[in-house]
C-alpha positions as CSV (number, residue, x, y, z in Angstrom):
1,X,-10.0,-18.9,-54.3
2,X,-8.8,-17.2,-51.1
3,X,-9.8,-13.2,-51.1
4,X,-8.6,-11.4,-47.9
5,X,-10.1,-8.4,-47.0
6,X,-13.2,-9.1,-49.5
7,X,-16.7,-9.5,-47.9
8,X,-19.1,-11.3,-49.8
9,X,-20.8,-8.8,-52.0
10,X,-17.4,-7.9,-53.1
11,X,-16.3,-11.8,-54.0
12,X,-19.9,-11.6,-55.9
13,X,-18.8,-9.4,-57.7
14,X,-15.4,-10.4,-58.8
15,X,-16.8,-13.9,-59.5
16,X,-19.3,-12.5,-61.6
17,X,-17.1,-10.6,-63.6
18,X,-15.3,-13.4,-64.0
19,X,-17.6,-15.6,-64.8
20,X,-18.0,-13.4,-68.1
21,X,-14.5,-13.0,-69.0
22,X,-14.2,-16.6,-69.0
23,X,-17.7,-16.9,-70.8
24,X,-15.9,-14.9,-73.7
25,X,-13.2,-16.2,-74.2
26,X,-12.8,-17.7,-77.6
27,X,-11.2,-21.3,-78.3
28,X,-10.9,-23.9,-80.5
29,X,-10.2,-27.1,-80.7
30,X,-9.2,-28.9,-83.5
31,X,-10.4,-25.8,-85.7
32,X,-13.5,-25.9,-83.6
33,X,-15.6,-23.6,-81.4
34,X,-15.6,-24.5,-77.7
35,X,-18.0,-22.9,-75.4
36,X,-16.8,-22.7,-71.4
37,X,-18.5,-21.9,-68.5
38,X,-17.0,-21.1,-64.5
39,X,-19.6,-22.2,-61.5
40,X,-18.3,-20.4,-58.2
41,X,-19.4,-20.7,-54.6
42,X,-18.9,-18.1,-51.9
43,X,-18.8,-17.6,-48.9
44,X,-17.5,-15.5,-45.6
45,X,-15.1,-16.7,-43.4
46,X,-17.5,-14.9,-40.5
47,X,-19.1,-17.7,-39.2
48,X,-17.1,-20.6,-40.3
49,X,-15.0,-22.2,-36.8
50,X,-12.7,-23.4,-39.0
51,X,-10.8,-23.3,-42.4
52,X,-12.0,-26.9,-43.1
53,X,-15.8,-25.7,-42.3
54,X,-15.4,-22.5,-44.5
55,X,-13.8,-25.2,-47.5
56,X,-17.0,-27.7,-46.9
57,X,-19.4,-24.8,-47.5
58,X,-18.1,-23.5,-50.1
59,X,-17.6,-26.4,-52.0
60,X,-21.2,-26.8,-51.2
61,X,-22.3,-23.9,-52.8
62,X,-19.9,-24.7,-55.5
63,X,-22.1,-28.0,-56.5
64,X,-25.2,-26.4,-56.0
65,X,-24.5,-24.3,-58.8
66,X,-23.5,-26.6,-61.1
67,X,-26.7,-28.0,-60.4
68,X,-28.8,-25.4,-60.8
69,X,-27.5,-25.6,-64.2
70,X,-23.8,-24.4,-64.2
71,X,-22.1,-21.2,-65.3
72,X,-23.5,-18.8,-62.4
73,X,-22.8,-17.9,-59.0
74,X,-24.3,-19.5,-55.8
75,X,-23.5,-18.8,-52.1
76,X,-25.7,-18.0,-49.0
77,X,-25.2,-14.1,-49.7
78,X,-27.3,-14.5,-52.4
79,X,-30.5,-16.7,-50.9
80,X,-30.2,-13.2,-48.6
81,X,-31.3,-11.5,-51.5
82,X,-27.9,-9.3,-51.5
């Protein structure tokens, strides 16, 4: 997801928030319970060269969360400690 004119901590947030909305949502199928989960990864355009280097990276970040377990956020803001 493309967020102009959002920084980082900003995209943390929104993914977080997110994250829970779609964490609570409540569906079924076939009569039962699912559970779902969203894995995001984010990034600044800052100091990317290009679109394609900004995609790579956050794709990165993307996979690192589902590694780390799924359903969280994961980007370089955060290894900052932002």
């Amino acid at each position: 997801m493309a967020l102009p004119e959002t920084d980082a901590k900003q995209a943390l947030i929104l993914a977080e928030r997110l994250r829970g909305q779609i964490g609570a949502l409540q569906l079924k199928k076939s009569g039962q319970p699912i559970k779902i989960s969203a894995s995001f990864g984010i990034v600044e355009l800052g100091d990317h060269a290009t679109l394609e280097a900004l995609i790579d990276e956050s794709d990165q970040w993307l996979y690192a969360a589902k590694k780390a377990g799924r359903n969280q956020v994961c980007g370089a803001l955060l290894m900052q400690g932002v």
